[in-house]
N, C-alpha and C positions, 0 to 999 in steps of 0.2 A: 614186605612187612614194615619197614623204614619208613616208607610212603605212607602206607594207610595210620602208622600212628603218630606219623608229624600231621597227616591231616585231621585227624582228630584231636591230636591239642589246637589246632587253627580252628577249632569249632568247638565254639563254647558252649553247643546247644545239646551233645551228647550229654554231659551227665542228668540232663532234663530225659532224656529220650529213655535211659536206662532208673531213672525214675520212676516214670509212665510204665516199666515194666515189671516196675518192684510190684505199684499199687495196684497193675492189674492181677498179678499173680496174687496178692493179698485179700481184695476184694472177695470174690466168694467164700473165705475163708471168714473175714468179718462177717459178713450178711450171707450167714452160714440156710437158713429154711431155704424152702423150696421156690417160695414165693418171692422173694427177693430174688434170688439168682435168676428165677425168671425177669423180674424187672431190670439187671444187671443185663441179657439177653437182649431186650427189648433198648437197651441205651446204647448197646453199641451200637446196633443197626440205625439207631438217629443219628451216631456221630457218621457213621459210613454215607446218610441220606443226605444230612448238614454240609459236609464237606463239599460233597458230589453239588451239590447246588451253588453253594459258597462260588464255584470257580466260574458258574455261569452268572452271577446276582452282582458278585462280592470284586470280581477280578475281572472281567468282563464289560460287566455295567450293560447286560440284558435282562429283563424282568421275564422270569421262567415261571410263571406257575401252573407250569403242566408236570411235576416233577412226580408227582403221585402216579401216574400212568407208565413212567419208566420201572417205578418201582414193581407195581402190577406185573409187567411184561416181565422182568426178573423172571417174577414168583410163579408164574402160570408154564412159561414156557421151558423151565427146572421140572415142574410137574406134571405136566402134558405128558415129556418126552420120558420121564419114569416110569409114568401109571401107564400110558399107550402106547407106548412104543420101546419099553423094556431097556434104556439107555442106562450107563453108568451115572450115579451121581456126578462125578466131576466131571464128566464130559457135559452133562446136560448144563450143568452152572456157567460153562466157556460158551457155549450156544447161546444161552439167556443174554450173558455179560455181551456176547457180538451182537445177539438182537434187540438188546437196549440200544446199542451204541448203535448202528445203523439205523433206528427209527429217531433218531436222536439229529443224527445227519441229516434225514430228510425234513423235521421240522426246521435242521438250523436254515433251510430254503428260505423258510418264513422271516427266520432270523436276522437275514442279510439283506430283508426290502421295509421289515418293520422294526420300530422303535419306540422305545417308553411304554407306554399303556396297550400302544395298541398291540404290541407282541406280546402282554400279559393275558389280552383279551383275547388274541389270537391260543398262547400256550395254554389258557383255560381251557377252550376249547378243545384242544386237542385230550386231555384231562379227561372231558364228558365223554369225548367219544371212546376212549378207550374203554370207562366204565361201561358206556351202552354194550360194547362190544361183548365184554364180558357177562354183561347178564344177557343176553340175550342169544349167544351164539351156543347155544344147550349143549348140540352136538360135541363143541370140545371142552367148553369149558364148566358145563352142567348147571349154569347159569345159576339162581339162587339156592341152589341145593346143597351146592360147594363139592371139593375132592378134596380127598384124605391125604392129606401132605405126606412126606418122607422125609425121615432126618437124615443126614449124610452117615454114611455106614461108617465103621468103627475102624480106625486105622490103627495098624500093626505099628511098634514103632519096637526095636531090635533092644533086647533088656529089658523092656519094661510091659505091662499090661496092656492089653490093647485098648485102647481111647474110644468109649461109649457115648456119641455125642447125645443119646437119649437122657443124660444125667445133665439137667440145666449148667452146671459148671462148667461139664466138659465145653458145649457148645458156645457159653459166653467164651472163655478161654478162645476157642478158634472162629469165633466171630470178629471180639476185641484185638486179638493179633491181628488179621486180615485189617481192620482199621487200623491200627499202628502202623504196617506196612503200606496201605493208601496213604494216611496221610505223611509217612517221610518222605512215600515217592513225592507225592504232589508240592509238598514244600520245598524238595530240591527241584523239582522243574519250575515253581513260579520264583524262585532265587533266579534262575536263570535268567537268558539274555528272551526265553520264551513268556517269564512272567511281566516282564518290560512291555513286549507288547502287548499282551493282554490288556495290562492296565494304560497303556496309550490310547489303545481304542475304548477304554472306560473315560477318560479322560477326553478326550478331544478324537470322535472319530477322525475328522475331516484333517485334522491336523497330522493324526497316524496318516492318512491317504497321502500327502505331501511328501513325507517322509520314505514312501517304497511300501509301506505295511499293504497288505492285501486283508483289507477287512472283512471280507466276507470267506473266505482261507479261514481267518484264525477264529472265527464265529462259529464255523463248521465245526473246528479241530473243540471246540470249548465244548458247545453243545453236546456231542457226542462223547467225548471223555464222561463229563458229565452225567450223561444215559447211562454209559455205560458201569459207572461205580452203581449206580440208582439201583441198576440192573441188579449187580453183585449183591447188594443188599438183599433184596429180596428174592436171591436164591436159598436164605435160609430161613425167613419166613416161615413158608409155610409146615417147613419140619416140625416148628415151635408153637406153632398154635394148634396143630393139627390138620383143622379142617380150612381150608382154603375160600373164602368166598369175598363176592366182585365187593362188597360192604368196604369191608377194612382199606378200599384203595378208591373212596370218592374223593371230590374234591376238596372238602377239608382236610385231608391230610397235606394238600401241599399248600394250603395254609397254615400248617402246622410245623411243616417242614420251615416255610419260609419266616416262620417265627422265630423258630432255634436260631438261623442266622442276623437277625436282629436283633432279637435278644442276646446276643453273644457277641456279633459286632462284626459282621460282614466286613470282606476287604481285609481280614487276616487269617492266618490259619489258626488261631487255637481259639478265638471265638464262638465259631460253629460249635465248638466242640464243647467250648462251656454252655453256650444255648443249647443245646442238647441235650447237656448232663441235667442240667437245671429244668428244663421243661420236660424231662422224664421222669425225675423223683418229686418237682414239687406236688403234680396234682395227686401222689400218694401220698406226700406228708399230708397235705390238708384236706383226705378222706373223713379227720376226723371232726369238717365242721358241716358234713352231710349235706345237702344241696349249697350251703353258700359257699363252699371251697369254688364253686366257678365265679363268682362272683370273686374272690377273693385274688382267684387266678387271674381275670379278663382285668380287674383293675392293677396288679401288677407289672403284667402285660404293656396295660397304656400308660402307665407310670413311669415304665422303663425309654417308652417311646418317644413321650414326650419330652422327658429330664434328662435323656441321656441318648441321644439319636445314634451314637455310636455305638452303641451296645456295653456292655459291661464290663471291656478289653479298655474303651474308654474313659471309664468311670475308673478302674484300675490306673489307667495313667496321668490323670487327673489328681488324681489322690497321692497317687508315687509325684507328681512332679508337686505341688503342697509342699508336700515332708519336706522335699528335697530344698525349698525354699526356707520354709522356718529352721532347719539344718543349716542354710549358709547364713541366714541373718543372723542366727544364735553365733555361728561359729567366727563373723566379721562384729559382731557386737563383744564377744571377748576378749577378741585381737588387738582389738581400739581400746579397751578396758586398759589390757595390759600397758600398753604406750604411754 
């Protein structure tokens, strides 16, 4: 006990973490109707999507945009193995998450002989064929017709009521923890001497190869981490929308995906997570300007891209390091006064 709480005064980033779990527990509480808690539902699974990409885009420095099809593979094979084959919810979601992450593994093949664009063009790729897959293989996945989701059944917890995840709160609650708990894992692994590499082969592959790094090792280990949370994501999907179909997982979602991390500012971890949050409530705030909310949206978008390439983690410390200037000039122009 001595340990863990001399390590936690050496970390100044708990009472941030115990923050994060004031405002999630608050959260459906303020945006109390149905329909928000639904959209609170819907943003955690962007922060679980964002993240998961974040480590291949962001840490990495491989252009994924095949991440929409991890996410698919998730959601179909949660529900495949419910509706046809009578599995436990949580068993079937560890299936999904291992079958993310091994189709994830064998694209990162692609990964470790392509670069730049042409692994965009190539992970696109991979993107199409999954959706073709999906509509078109009737047999399991009922192709445009869709299947009828399942939400995760109701957990007992000893004292208290059992946990309905059919009630939007319940569900954001244990979606948004499951993302709290991704991303402390993943933040303590890229602190590591494991995030060091990552970003050496972002930086200079050829230079990590010099060094002992096995780049195409830790391409693998990215990729498939990466599938695999994609995965986790969209094991609760299809509980929440109900009905399941190939639509909701074309290729503009992982344009959309790869938004959030731009707009929030790839190459850190709480980035993603504000392009997330941000590109899941703005396009309902500005429902109320009727078709030019996309307009409204797609020039924000390029405004943020162009003005601020780092995202808005950038913009953030641009602004904090400012203050921090007109603070010391103010406070050495008083000093001199005094004298």
């Amino acid at each position: 006990m001595r340990g863990l709480a001399a390590a936690l005064r050496r970390d100044v980033r708990w009472p941030w973490y115990l923050g994060a779990m004031f405002v999630l527990l608050l959260l459906p509480v303020v945006l109390g109707t149905p329909y928000w808690r639904g959209i609170l539902v819907v943003c955690a699974m962007n922060v679980l999507l964002a993240i998961s990409l974040n480590l291949v885009i962001g840490y990495t420095g491989q252009l994924n945009l095949g991440q929409s099809g991890f996410f698919a593979i998730g959601a179909y094979v949660t529900t495949v193995l419910l509706k046809s084959y009578g599995w436990n919810f949580w068993l079937a979601c560890v299936a999904a998450v291992l079958a993310s992450g091994l189709v994830g593994l064998l694209l990162a093949a692609f990964a470790a002989r392509l670069r730049g664009h042409y692994l965009g063009i190539a992970s696109l790729g991979f993107a199409v064929i999954v959706y073709q897959i999906l509509i078109n293989w009737e047999s399991v996945t009922q192709g445009v017709r869709g299947i009828y989701g399942i939400r995760p059944p109701p957990l007992a917890v000893p004292g208290f009521p059992d946990l309905n995840f059919g009630n939007p709160a319940a569900l954001f609650y244990l979606v948004a923890g499951i993302a709290l708990v991704v991303y402390l894992l993943l933040d303590n692994l890229l602190r590591s001497p494991i995030g060091e590499t990552l970003r050496a082969i972002r930086e200079d592959e050829i230079s990590a190869a010099s060094l002992g790094v096995h780049g195409a090792k830790w391409k693998a280990f990215s990729f498939s981490l990466s599938a695999a949370i994609a995965g986790l994501a969209g094991c609760f999907y299809p509980g929440f929308v109900g009905t399941l179909v190939p639509d909701a997982f074309n290729i503009v979602e992982s344009f959309t995906m790869l938004a959030m991390v731009v707009v929030g500012g790839m190459g850190t971890m709480i980035g993603p997570v504000i392009g997330a949050i941000v590109l899941t409530f703005l396009p309902e705030l500005l429902r109320g300007f009727g078709d030019l909310r996309l307009i409204v949206y797609g020039l924000a978008l390029t405004l943020v891209v162009l003005f601020m390439p780092g995202g808005m983690v950038q913009a953030w410390q641009l602004l904090r390091a400012r203050f921090k200037g007109v603070a010391t000039r103010r406070a050495s122009d008083t000093s001199g006064g005094g004298r």
